[in-house]
C-alpha positions in Angstrom: -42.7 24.6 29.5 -42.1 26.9 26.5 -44.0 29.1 25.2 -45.8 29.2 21.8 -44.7 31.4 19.1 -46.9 34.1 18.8 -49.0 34.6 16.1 -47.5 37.3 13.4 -47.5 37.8 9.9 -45.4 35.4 7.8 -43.7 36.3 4.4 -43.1 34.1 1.6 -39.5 33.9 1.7 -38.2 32.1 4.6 -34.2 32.5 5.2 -32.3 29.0 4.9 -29.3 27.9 7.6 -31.2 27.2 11.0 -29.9 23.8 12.5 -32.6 21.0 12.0 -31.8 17.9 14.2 -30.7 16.3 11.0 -27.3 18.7 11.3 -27.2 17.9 14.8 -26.9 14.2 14.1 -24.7 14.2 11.3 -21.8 16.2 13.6 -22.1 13.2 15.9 -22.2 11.1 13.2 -18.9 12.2 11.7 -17.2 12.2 15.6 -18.4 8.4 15.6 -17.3 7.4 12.3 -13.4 9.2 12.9 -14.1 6.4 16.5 -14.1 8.9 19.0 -17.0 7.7 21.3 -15.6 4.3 21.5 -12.2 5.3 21.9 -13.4 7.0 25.1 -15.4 4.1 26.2 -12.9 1.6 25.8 -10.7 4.5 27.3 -12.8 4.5 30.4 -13.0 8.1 30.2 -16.6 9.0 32.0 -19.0 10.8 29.9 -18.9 14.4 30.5 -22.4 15.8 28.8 -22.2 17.5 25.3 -23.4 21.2 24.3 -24.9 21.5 20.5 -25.4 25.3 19.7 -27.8 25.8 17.4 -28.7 28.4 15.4 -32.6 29.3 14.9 -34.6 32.0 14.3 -34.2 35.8 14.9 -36.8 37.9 16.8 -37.2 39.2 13.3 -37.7 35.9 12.0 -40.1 35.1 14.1 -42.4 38.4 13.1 -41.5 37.6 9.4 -41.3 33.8 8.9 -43.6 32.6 11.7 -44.9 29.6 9.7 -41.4 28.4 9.4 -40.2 29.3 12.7 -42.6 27.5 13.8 -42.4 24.4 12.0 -39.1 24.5 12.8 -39.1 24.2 16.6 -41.4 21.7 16.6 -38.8 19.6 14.7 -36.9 20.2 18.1 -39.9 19.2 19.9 -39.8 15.6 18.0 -35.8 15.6 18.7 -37.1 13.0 21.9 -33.9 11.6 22.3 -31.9 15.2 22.9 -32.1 17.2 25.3 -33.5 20.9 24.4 -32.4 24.0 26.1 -34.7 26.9 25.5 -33.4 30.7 24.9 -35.8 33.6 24.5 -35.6 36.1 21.6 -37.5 39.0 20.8 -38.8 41.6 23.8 -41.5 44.4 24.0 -41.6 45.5 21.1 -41.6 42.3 19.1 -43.5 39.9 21.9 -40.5 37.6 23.6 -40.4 34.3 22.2 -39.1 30.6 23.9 -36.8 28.5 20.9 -34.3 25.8 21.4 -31.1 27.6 22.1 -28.6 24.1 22.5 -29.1 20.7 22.7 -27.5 18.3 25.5 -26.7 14.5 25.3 -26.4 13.8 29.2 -25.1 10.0 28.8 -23.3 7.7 26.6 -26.5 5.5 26.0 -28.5 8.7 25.3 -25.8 9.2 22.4 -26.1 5.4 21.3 -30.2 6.5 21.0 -29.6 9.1 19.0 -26.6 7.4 16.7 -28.5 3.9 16.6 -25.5 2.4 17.0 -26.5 -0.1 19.8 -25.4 -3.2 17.9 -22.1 -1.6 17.3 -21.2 -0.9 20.3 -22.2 -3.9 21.8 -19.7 -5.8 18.9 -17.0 -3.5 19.9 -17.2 -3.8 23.8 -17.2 -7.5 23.8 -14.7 -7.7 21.6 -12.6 -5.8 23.5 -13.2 -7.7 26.8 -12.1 -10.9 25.2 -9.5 -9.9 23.6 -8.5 -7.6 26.5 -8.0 -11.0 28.8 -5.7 -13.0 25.8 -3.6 -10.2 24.1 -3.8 -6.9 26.1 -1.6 -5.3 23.8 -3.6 -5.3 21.4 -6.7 -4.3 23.4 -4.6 -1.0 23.9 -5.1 -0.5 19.8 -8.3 -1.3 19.5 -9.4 1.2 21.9 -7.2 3.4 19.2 -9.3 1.8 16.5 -12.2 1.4 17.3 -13.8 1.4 13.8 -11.1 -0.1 12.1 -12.5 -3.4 14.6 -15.5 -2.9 13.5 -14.7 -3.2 9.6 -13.6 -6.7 10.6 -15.5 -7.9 13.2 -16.5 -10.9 11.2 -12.9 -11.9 11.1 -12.0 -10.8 14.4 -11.1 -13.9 16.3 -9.0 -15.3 13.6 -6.8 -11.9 13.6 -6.3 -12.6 17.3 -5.6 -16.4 16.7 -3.1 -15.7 14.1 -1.3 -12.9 15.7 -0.7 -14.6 19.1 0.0 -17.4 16.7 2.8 -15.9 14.8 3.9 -14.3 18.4 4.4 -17.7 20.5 5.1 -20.6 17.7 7.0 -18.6 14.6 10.4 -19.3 13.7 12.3 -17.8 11.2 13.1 -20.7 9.1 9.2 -21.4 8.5 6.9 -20.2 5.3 3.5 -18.3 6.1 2.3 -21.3 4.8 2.8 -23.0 8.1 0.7 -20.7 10.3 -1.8 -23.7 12.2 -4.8 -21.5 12.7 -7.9 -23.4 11.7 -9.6 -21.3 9.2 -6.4 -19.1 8.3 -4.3 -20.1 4.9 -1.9 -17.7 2.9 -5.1 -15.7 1.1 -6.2 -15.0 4.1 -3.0 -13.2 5.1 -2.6 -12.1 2.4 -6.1 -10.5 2.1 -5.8 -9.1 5.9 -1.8 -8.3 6.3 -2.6 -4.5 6.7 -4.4 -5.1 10.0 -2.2 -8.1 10.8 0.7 -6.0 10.5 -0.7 -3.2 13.2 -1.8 -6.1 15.9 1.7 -7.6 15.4 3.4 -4.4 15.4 1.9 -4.0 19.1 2.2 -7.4 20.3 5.9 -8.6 18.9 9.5 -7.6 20.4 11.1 -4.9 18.6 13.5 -7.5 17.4 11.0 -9.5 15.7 10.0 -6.9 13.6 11.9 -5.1 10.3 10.9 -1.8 10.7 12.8 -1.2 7.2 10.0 -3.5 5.3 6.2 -2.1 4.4 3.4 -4.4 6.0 2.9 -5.2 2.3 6.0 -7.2 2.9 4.5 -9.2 5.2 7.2 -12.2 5.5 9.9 -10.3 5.6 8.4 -7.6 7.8 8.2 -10.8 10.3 10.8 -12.6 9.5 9.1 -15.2 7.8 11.4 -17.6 5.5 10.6 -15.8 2.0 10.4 -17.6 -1.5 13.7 -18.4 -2.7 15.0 -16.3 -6.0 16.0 -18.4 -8.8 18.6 -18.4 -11.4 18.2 -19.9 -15.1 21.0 -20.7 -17.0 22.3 -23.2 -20.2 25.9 -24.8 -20.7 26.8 -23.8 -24.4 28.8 -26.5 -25.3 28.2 -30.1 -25.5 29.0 -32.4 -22.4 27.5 -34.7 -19.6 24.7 -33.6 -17.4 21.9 -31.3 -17.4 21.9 -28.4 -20.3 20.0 -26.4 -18.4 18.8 -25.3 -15.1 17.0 -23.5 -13.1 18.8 -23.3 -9.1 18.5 -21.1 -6.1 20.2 -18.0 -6.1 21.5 -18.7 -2.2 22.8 -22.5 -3.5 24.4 -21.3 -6.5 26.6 -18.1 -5.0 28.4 -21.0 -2.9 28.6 -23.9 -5.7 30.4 -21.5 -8.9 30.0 -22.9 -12.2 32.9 -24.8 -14.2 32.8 -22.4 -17.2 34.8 -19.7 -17.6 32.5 -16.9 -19.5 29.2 -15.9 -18.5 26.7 -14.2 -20.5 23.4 -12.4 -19.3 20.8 -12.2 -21.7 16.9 -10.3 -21.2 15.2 -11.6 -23.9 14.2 -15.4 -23.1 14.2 -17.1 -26.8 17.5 -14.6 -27.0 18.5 -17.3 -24.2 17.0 -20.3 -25.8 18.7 -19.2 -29.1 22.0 -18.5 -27.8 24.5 -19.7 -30.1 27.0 -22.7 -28.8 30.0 -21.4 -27.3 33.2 -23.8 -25.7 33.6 -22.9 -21.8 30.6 -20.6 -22.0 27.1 -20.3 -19.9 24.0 -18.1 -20.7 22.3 -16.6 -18.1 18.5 -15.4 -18.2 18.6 -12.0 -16.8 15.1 -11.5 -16.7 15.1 -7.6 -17.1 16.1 -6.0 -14.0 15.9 -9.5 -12.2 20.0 -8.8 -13.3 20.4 -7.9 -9.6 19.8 -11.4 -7.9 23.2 -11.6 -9.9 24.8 -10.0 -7.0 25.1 -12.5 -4.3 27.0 -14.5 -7.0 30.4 -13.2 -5.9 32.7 -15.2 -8.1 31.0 -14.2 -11.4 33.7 -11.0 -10.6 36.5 -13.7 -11.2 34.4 -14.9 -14.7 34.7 -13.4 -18.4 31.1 -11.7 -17.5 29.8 -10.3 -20.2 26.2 -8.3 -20.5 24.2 -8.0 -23.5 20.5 -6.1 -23.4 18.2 -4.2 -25.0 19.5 -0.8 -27.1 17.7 1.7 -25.1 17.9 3.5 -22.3 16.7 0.8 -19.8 18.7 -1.3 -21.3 21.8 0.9 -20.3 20.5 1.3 -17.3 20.5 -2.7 -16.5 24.1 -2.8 -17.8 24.7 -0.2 -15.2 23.5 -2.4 -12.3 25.8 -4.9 -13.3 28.7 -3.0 -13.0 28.0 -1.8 -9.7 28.4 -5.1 -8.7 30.9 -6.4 -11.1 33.4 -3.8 -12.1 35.0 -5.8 -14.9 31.7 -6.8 -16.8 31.5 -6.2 -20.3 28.9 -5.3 -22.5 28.2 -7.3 -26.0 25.7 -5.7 -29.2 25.2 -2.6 -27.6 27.2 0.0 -29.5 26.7 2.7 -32.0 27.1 0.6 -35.1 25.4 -2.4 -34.3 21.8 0.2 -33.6 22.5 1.7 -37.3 22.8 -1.5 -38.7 19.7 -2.4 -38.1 17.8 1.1 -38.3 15.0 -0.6 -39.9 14.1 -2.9 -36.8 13.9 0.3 -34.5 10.3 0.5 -32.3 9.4 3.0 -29.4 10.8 2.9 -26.1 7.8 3.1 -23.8 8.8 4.7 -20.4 12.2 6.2 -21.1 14.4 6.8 -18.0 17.2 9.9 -17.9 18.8 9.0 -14.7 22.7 9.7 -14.2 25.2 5.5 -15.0 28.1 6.0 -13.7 29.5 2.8 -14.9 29.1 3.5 -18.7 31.7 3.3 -20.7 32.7 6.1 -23.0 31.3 5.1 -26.3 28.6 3.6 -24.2 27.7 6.6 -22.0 28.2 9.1 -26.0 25.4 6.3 -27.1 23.2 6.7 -24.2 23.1 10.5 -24.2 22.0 10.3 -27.8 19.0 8.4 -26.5 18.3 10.3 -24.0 18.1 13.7 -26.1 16.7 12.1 -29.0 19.7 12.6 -31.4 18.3 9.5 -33.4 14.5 9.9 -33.1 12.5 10.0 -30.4 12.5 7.3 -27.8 14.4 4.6 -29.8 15.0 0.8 -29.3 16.5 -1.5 -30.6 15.5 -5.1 -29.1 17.4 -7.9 -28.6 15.5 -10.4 -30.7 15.4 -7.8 -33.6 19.3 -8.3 -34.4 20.2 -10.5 -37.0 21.3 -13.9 -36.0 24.7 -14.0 -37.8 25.7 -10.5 -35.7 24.8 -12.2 -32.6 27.4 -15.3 -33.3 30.1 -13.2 -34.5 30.0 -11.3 -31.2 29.1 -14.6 -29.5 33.0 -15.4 -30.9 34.7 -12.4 -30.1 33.5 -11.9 -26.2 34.2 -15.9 -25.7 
């Protein structure tokens, strides 16, 4: 049994930094919440008991600040559910004195005492068992995660259900729509595909899996059928059938269109607006949506021609094109058509400076000029901002 303190004189000051049980429990605390404890439980791993040092009062301290020395190892003396060990300080010439020294926690369910984490860890262990017996694969991450289970232990079973669902009954030719898990829709992958993505990374074949897509992909990541890209487009001149559609990218790269020029537009009423033109089709380009273009193969055997905003992104969409159709031209994006209409000019938000290749000589002299700010500082020049009659004259001379 220790000894009391000995009765000394106490100063007024009282020096700050001796370990109160609170310091104790917030170390474990922090080991808990990074899911340590239960990785070793689930683990198996035995528990071998834990040493606290702690640092207490001096022998000086003990002469000086007795009040507080002693108020402070009888905080250790409420500590009931850790285990003191007692050092001595002081000797003959300042009377030996018994204070805690370390603290031990012997067993895991002392720890769970201290923690009051019982519930917790009774959540995660039979969690584990169950899901231990259906999908042992993905009992091996849990015991990795621990907390991460934890965070959704409300939505635990349907996690499981989904993931051996996708595992034994998906196909690729099916939407995430068509997961059958009662209680599971597309929000609720969509709301849980982080985690989803780590069980199935354990539990799928390596050739189920593209490694090259994010989890935030989610249907390609698992080779779910994904929503199909469409193309919008009108026939310019006057004939039987539909003026305008909107197909499948994948349907129309195999089905090429009658007409022999092709323009791509950005601006939507720029589409709508587009004046007639014999053999001719307009394209809405969408911005950089220009690149579900590519699949179309046979647009490189078409008078393609590319018309977009004057600015820098704009020259940088034209650029895409090109990669993918060599012979494409471009249409209202020159030197003379921007000073023509200097008084339409606006600010180009997010600027870009990267290196087109494709550009054109004129084009690339124009580009640099935006770049550097020859003109002004970040100018544009929109599509719907050019006068009408300038669009139909060049409507006539790319046809």
């Amino acid at each position: 049994m220790p000894s009391a303190l000995r009765p000394v004189r106490a100063t007024d000051m009282a020096p700050t930094g001796w370990t109160v049980p609170a310091d104790v429990v917030g170390k474990l605390r922090r080991r808990w919440e990074r899911g340590e404890f239960l990785s070793q439980l689930a683990g198996g791993t035995p528990w071998e008991p834990l040493s606290i040092g702690l640092r207490g009062p001096t022998a000086r301290d003990t002469s000086e600040h007795l009040d507080q020395a002693r108020a402070w190892v009888e905080q250790w003396q409420r500590a009931h559910h850790l285990r003191v060990e007692w050092r001595t300080v002081g000797g003959r010439i300042s009377g030996a004195n018994e204070i805690p020294g370390k603290v031990w926690v012997d067993t895991y369910a002392q720890l769970w005492s201290v923690l009051a984490v019982h519930k917790d860890v009774l959540t995660f262990t039979t969690l584990l068992k169950v899901t231990r017996h259906r999908a042992p694969a993905i009992a091996d991450w849990m015991a990795a995660k621990p907390m991460e289970v934890l965070k959704h232990q409300g939505e635990w079973a349907r996690l499981v259900d989904t993931a051996l669902w996708i595992e034994s009954s998906a196909r690729p030719d099916i939407y995430l729509r068509q997961i059958d898990v009662p209680g599971v829709d597309t929000k609720f992958i969509e709301r849980f595909r982080t985690i989803l993505a780590a069980l199935l990374d354990r539990l799928l074949p390596r050739d189920r899996v593209d490694l090259s897509r994010p989890p935030s992909d989610f249907a390609g990541r698992y080779r779910f059928r994904e929503k199909p890209a469409y193309v919008r487009f009108r026939r310019l001149s006057d004939g039987p059938g539909f003026s305008e559609l909107a197909v499948r990218v994948s349907e129309l790269a195999t089905t090429p269109l009658v007409e022999h020029t092709v323009f791509v537009v950005e601006n939507e009423i720029t589409y709508l607006a587009f004046p007639p033109a014999e053999g001719a089709v307009v394209i809405f380009g969408e911005g950089y949506a220009a690149s579900r273009l590519q699949p179309l193969k046979w647009l490189a055997h078409k008078n393609l021609v590319y018309w977009g905003d004057i600015d820098t992104h704009g020259f940088a969409i034209l650029n895409r094109v090109r990669r993918t159709f060599e012979g494409a031209k471009s249409m209202l994006m020159d030197r003379a058509t921007l000073l023509a209409h200097d008084g339409q000019w606006v600010d180009e938000p997010n600027p870009t400076s990267e290196h087109l290749e494709t550009l054109l000589p004129d084009e690339a002299s124009l580009y640099t000029d935006l770049v550097e700010g020859v003109l002004g500082s970040s100018v544009r020049l929109e599509q719907e901002r050019i006068s009408y009659a300038a669009i139909q004259q060049a409507t006539q001379r790319h046809h």
